[in-house]
Gaussian input, Z-matrix of N, CA and C with variables (Angstrom, degrees):
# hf/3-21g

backbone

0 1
 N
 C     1     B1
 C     2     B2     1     A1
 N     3     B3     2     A2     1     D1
 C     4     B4     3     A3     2     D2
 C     5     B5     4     A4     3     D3
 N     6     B6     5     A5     4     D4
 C     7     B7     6     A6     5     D5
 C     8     B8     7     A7     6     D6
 N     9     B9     8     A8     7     D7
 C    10    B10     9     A9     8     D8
 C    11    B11    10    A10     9     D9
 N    12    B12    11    A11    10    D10
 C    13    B13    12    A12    11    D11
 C    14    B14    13    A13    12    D12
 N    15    B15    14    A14    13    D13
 C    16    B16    15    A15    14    D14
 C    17    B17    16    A16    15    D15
 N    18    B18    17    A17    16    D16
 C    19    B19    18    A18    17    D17
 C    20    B20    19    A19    18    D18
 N    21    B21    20    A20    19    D19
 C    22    B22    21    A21    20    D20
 C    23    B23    22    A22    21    D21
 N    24    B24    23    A23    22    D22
 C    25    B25    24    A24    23    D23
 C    26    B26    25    A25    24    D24
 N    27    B27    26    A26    25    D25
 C    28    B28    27    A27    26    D26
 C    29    B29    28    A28    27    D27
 N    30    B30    29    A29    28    D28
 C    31    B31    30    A30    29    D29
 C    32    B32    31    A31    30    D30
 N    33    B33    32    A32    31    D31
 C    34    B34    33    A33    32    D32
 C    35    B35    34    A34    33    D33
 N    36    B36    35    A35    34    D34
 C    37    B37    36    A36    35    D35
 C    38    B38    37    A37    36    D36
 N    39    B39    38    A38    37    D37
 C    40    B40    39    A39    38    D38
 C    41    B41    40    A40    39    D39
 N    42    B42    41    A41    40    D40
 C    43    B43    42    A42    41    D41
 C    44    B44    43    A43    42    D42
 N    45    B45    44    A44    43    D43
 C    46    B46    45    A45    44    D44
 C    47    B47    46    A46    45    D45
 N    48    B48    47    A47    46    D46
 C    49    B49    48    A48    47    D47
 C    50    B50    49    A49    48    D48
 N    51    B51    50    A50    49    D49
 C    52    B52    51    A51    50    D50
 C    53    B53    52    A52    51    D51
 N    54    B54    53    A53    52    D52
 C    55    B55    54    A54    53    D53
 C    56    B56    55    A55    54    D54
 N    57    B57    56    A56    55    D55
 C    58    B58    57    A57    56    D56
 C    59    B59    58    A58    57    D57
 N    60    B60    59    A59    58    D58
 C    61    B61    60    A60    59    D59
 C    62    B62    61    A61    60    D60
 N    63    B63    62    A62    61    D61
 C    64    B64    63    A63    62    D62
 C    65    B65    64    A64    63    D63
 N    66    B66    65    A65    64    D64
 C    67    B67    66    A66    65    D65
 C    68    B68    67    A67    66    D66
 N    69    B69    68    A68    67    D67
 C    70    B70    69    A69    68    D68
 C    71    B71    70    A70    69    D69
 N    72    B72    71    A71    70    D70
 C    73    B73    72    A72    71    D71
 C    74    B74    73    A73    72    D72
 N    75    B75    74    A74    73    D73
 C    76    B76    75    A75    74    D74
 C    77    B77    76    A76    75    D75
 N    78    B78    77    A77    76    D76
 C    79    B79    78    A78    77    D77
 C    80    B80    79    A79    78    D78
 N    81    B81    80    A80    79    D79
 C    82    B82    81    A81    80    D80
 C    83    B83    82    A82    81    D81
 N    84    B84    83    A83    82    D82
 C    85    B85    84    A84    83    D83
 C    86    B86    85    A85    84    D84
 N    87    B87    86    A86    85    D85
 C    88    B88    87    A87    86    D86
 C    89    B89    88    A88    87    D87
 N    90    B90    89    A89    88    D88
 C    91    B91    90    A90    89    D89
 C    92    B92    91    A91    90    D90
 N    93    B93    92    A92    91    D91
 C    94    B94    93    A93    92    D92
 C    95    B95    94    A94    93    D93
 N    96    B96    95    A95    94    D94
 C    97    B97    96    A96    95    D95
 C    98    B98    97    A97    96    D96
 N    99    B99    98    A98    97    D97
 C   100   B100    99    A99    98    D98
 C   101   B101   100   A100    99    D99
 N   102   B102   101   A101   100   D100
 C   103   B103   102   A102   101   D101
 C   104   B104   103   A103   102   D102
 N   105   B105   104   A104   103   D103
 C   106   B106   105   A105   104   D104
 C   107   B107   106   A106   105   D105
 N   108   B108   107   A107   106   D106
 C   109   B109   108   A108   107   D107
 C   110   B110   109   A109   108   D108
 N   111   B111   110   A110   109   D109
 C   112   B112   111   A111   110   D110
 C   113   B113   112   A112   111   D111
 N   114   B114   113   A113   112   D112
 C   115   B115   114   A114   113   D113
 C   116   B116   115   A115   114   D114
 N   117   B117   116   A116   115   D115
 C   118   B118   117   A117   116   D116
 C   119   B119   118   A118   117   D117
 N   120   B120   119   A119   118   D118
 C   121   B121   120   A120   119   D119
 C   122   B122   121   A121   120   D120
 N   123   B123   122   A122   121   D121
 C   124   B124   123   A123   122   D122
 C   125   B125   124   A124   123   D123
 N   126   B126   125   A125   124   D124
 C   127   B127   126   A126   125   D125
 C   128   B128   127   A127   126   D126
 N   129   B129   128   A128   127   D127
 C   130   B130   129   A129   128   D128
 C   131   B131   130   A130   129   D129
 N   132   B132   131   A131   130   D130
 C   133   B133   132   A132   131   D131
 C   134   B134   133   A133   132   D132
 N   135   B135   134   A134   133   D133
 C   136   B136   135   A135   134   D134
 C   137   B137   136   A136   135   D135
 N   138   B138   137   A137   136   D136
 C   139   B139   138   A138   137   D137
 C   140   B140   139   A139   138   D138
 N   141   B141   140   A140   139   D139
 C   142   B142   141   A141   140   D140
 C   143   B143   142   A142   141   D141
 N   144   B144   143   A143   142   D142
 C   145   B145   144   A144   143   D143
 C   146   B146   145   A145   144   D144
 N   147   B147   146   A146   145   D145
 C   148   B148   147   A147   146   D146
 C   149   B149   148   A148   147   D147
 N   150   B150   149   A149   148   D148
 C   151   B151   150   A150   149   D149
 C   152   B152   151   A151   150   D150
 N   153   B153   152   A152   151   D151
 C   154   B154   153   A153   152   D152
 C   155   B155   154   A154   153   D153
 N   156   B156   155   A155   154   D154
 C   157   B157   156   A156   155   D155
 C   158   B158   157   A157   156   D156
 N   159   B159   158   A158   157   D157
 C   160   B160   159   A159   158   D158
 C   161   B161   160   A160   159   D159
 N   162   B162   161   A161   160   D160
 C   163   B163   162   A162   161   D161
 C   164   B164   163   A163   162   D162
 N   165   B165   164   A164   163   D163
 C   166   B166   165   A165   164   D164
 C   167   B167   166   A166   165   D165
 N   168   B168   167   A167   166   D166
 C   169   B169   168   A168   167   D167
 C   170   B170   169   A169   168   D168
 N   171   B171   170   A170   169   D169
 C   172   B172   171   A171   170   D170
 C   173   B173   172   A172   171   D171
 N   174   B174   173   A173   172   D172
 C   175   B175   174   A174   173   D173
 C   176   B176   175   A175   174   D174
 N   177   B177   176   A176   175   D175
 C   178   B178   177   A177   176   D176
 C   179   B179   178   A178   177   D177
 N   180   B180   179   A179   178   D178
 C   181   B181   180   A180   179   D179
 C   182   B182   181   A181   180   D180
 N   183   B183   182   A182   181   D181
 C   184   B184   183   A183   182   D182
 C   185   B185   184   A184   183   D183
 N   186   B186   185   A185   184   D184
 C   187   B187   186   A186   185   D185
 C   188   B188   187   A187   186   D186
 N   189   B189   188   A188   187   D187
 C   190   B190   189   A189   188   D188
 C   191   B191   190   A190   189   D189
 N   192   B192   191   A191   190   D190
 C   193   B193   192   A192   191   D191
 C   194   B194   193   A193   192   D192
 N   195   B195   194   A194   193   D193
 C   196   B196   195   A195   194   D194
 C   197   B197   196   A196   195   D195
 N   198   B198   197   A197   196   D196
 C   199   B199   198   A198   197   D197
 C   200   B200   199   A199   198   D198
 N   201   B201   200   A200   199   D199
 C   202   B202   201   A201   200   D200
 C   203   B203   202   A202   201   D201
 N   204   B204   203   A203   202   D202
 C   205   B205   204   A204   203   D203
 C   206   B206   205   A205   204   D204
 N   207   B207   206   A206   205   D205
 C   208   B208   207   A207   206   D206
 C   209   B209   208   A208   207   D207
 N   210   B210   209   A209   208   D208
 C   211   B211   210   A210   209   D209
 C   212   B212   211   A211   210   D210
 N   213   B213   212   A212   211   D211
 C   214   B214   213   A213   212   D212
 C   215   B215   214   A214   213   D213
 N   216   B216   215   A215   214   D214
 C   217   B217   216   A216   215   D215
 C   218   B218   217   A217   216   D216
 N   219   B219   218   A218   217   D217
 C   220   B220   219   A219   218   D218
 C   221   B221   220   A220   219   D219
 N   222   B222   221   A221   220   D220
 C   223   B223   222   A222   221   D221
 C   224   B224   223   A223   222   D222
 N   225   B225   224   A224   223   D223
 C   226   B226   225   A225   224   D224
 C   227   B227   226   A226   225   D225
 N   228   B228   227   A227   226   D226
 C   229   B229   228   A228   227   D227
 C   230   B230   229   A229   228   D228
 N   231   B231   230   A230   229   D229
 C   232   B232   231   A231   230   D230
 C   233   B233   232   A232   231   D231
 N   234   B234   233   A233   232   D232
 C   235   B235   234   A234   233   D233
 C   236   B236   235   A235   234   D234
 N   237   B237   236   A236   235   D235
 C   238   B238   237   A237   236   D236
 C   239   B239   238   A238   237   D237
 N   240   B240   239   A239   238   D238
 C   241   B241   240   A240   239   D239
 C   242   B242   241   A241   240   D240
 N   243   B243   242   A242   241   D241
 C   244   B244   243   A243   242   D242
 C   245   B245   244   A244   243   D243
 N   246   B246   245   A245   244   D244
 C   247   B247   246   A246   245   D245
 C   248   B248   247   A247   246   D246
 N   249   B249   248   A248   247   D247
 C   250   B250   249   A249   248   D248
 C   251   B251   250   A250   249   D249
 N   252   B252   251   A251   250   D250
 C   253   B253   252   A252   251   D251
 C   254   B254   253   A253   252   D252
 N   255   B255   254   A254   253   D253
 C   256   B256   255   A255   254   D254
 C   257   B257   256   A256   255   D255
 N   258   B258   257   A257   256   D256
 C   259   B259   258   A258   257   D257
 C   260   B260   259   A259   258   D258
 N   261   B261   260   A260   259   D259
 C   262   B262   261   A261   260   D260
 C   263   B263   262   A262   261   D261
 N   264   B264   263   A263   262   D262
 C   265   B265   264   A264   263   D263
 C   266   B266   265   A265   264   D264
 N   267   B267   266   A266   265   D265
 C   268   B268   267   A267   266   D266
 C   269   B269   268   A268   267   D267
 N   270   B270   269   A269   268   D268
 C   271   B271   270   A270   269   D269
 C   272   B272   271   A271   270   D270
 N   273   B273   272   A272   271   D271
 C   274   B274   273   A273   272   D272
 C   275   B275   274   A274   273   D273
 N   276   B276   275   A275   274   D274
 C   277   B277   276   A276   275   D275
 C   278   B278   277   A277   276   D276
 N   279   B279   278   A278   277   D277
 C   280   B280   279   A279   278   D278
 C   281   B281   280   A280   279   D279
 N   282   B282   281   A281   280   D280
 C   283   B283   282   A282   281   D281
 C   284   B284   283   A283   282   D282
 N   285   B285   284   A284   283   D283
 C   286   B286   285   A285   284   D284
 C   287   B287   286   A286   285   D285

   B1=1.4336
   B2=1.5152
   B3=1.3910
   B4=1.5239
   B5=1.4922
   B6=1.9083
   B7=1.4642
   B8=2.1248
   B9=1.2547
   B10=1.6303
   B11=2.1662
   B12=1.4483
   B13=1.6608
   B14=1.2497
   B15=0.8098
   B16=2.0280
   B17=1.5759
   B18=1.1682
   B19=1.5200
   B20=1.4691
   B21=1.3695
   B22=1.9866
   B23=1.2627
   B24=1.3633
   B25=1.2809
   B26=1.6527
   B27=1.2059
   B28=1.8946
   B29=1.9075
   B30=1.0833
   B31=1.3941
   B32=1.7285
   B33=1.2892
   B34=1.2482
   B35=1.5447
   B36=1.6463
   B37=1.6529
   B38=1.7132
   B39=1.4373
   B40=0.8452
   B41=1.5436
   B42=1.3144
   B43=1.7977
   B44=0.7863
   B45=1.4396
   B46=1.5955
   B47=1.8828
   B48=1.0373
   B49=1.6310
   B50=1.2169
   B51=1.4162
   B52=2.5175
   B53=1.4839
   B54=1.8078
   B55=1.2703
   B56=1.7439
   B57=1.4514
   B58=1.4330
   B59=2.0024
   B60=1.4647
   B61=2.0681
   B62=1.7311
   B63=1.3715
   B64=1.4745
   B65=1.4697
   B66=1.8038
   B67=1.3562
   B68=1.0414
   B69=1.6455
   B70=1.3374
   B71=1.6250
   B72=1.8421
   B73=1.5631
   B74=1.8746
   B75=0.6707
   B76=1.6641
   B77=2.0240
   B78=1.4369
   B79=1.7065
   B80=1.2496
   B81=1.6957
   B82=1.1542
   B83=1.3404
   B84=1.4427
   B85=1.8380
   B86=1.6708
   B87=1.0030
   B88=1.8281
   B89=1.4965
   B90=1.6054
   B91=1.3538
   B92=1.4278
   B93=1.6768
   B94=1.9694
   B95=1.3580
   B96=1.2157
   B97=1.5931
   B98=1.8949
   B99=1.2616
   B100=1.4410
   B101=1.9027
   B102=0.5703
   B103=1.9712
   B104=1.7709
   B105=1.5175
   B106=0.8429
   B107=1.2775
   B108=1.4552
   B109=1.5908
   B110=1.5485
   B111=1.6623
   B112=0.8395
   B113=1.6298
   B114=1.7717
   B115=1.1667
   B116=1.6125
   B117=1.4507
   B118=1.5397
   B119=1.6459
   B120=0.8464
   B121=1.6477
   B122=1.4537
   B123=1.1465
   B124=1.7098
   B125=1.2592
   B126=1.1517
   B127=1.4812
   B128=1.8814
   B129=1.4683
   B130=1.8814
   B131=1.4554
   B132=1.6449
   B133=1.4260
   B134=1.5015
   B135=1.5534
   B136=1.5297
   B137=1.3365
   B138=1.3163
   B139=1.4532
   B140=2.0144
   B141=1.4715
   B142=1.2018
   B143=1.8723
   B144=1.7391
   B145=1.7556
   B146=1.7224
   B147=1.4571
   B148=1.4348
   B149=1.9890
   B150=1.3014
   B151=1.2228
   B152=1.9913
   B153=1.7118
   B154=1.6910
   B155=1.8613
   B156=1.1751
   B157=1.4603
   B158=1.4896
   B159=0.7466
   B160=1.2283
   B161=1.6800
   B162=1.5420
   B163=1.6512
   B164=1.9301
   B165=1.4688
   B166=1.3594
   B167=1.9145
   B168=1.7395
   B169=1.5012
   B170=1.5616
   B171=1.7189
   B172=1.2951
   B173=1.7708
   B174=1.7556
   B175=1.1178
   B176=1.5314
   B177=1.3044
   B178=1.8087
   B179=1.3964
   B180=1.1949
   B181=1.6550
   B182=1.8798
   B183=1.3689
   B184=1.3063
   B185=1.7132
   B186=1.2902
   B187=1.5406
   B188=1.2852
   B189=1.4584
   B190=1.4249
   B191=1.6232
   B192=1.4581
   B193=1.5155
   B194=1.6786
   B195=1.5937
   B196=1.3937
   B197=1.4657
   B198=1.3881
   B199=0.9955
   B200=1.5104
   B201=1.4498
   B202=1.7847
   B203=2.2535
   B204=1.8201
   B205=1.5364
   B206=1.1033
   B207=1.3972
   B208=1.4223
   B209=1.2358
   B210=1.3394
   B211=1.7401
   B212=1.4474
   B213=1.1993
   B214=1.3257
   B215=1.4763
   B216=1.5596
   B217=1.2770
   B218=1.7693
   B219=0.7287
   B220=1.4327
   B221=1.7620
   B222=1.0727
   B223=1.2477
   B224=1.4512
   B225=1.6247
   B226=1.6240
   B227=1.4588
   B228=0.9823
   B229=1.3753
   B230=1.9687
   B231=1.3390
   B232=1.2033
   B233=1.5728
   B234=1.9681
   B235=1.1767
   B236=1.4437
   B237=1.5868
   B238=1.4524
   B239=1.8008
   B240=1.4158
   B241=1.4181
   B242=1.8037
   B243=1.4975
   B244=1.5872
   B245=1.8538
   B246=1.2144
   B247=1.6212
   B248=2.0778
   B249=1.3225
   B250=1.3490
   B251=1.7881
   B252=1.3579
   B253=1.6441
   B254=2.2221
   B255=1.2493
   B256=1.9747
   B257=1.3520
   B258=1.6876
   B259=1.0662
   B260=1.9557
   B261=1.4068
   B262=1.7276
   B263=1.9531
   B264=1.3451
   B265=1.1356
   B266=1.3405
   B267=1.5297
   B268=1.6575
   B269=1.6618
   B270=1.1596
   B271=1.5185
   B272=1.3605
   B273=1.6224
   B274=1.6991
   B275=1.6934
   B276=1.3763
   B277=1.3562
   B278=1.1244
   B279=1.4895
   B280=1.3182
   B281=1.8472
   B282=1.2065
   B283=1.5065
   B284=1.4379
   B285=1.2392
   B286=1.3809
   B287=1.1245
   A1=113.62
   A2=121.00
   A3=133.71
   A4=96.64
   A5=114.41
   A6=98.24
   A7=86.22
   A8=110.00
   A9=119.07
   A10=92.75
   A11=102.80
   A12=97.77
   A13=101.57
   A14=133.43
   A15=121.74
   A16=81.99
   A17=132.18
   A18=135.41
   A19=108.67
   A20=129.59
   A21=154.53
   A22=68.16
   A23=138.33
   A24=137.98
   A25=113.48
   A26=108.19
   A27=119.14
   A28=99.86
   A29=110.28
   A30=95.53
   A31=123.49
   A32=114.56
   A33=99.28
   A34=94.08
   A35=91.53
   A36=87.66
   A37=111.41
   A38=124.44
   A39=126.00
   A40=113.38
   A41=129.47
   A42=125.59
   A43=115.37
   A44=118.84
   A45=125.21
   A46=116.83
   A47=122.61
   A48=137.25
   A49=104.11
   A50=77.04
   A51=112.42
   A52=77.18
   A53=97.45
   A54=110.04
   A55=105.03
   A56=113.63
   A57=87.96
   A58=116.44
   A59=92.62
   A60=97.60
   A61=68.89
   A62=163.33
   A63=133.80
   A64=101.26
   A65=132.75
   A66=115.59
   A67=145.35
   A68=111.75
   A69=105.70
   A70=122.05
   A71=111.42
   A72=113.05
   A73=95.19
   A74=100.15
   A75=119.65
   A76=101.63
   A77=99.75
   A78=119.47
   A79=125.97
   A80=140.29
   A81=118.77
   A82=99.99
   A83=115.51
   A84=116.71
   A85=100.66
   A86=94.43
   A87=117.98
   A88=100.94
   A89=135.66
   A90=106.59
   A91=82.39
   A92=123.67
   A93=117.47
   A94=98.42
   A95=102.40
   A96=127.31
   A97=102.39
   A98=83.73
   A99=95.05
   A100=112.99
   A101=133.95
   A102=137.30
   A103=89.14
   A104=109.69
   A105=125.89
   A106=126.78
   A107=118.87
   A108=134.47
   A109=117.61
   A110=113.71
   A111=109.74
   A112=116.20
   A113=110.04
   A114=108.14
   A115=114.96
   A116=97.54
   A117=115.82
   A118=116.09
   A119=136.94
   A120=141.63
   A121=111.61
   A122=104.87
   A123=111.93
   A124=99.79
   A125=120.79
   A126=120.42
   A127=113.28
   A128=88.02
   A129=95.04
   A130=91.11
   A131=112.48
   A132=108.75
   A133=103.83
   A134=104.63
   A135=116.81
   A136=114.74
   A137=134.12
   A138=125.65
   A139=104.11
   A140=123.43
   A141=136.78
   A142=101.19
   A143=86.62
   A144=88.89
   A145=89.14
   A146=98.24
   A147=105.28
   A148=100.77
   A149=107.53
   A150=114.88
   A151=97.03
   A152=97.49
   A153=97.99
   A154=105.63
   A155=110.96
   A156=103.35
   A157=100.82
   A158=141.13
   A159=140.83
   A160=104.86
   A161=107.15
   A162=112.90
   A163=104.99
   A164=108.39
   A165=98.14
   A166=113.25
   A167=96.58
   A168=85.44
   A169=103.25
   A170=117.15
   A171=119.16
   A172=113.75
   A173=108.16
   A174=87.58
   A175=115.57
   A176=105.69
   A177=108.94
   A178=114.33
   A179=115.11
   A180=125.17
   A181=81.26
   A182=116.92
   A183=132.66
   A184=96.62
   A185=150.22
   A186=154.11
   A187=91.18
   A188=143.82
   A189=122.78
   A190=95.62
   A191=120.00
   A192=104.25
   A193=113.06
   A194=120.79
   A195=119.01
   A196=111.29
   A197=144.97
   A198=141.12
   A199=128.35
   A200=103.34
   A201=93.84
   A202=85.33
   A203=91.24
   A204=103.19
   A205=123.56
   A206=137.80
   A207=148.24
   A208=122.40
   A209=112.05
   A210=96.63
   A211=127.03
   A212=112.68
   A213=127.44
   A214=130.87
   A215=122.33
   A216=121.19
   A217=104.10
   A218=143.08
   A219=125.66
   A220=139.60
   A221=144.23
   A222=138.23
   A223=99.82
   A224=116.12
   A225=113.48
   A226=111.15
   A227=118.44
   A228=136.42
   A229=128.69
   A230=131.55
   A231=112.32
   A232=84.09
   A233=116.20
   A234=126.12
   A235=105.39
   A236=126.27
   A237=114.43
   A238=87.49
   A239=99.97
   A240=99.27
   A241=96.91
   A242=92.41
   A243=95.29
   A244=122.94
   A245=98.97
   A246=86.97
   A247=108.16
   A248=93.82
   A249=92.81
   A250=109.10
   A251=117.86
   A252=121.16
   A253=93.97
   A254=81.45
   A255=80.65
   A256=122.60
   A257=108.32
   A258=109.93
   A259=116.24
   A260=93.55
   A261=104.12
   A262=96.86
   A263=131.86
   A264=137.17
   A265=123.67
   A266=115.30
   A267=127.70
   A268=117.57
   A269=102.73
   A270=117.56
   A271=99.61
   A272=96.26
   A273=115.27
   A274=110.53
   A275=120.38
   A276=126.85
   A277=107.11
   A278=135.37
   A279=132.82
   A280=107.61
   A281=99.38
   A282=101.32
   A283=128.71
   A284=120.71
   A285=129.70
   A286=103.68
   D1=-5.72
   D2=-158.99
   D3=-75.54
   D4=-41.46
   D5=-150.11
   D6=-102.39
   D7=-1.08
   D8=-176.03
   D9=-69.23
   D10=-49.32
   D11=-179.77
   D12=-79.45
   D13=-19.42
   D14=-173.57
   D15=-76.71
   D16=-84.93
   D17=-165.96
   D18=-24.80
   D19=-52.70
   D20=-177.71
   D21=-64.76
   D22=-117.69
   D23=-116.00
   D24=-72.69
   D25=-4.67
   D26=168.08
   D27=-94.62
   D28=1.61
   D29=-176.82
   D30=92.66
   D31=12.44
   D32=-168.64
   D33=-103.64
   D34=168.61
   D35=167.95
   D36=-132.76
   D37=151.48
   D38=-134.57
   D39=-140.81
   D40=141.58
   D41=151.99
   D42=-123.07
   D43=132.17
   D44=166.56
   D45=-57.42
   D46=126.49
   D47=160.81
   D48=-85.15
   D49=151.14
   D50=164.55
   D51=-119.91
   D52=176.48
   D53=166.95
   D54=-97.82
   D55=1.70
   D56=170.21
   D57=-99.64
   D58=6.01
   D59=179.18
   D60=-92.23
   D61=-47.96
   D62=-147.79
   D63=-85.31
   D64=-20.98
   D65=170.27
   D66=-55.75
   D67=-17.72
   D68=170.96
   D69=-90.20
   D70=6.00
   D71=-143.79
   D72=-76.04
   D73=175.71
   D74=-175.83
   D75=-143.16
   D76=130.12
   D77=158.32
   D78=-67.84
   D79=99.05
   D80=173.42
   D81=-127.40
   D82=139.57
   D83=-171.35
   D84=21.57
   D85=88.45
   D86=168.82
   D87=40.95
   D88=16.05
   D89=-150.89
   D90=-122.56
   D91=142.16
   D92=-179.39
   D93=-99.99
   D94=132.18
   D95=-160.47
   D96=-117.64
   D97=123.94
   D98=-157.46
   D99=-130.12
   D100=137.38
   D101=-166.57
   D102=-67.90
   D103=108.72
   D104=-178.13
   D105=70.06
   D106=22.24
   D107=-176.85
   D108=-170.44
   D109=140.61
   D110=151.99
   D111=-138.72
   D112=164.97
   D113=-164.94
   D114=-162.63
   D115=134.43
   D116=179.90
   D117=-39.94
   D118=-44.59
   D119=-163.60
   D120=-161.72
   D121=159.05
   D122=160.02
   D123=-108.06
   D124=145.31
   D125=160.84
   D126=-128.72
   D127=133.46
   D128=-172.36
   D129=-91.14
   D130=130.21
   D131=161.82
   D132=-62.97
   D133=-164.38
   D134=177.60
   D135=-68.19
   D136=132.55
   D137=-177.66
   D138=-154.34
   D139=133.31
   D140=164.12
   D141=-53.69
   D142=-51.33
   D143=-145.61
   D144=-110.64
   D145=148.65
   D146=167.10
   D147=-156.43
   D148=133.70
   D149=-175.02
   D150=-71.65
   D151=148.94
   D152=-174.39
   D153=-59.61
   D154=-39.41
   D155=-172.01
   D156=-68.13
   D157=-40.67
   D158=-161.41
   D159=-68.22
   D160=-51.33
   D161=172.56
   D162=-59.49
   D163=-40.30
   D164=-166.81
   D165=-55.58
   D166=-29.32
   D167=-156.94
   D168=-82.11
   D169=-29.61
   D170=165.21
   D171=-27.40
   D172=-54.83
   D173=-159.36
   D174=-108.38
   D175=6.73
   D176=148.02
   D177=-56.77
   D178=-49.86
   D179=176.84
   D180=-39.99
   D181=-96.60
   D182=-159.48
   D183=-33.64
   D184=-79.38
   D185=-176.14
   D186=-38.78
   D187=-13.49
   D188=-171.41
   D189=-108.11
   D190=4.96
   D191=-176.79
   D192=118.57
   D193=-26.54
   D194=-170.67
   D195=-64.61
   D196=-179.61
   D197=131.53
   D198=-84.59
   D199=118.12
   D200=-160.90
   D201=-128.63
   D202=119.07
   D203=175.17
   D204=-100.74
   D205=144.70
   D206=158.79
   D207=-91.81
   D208=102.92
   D209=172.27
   D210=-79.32
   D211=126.76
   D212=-169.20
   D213=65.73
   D214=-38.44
   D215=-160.92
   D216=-141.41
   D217=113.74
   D218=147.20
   D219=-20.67
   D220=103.38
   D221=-167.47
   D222=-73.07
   D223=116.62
   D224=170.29
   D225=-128.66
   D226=20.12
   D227=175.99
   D228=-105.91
   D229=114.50
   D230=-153.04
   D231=-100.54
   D232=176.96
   D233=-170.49
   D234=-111.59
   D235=129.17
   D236=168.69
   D237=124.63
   D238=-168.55
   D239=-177.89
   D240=-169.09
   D241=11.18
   D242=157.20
   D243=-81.68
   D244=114.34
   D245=172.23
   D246=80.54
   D247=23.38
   D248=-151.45
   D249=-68.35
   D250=-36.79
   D251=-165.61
   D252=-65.07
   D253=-59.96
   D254=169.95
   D255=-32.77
   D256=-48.72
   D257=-170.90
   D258=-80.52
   D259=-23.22
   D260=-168.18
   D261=-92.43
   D262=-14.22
   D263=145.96
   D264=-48.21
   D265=-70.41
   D266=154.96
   D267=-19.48
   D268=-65.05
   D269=-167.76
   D270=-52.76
   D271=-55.76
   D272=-171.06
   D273=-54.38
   D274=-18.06
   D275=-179.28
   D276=-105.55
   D277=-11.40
   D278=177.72
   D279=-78.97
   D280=-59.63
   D281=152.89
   D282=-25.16
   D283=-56.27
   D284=-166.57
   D285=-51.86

């Protein structure tokens, strides 16, 4: 909620995302176009862990033109400990 009041109190305005409201979004001149929305950037608060699908679609969004932000850190760490070396490989190649 830390970087949701910094954003409110700078003036911005804002919607919270899932990754299944970002599956249907579409890129047009940098702007993510969304069923009943459109919008300048995504922005990831701070996060350790981020599941690989979840990083992949962020940064297709981004290769198609969106602006997609991280505050402070990169997430390179996946959540769970099912399937985990696959999954912390993945991540590790999404990065690359």
């Amino acid at each position: 909620g830390h970087l949701a009041k910094r954003l409110w109190q700078r003036g911005y305005a804002f919607d919270y995302v899932s990754d299944r409201l970002l599956a249907p979004a579409t890129v047009v001149d940098g702007r993510i176009k969304l069923p009943g929305g459109e919008y300048r950037a995504v922005v990831v608060p701070q996060t350790k862990l981020m599941p690989p699908k979840t990083l992949r679609r962020r940064l297709d969004l981004a290769e198609n033109g969106a602006t997609v932000l991280f505050e402070d850190v990169l997430p390179k760490e996946v959540p769970g400990a099912a399937d985990v070396e696959a999954r912390k490989a993945e991540m590790e190649q999404l990065w690359a």
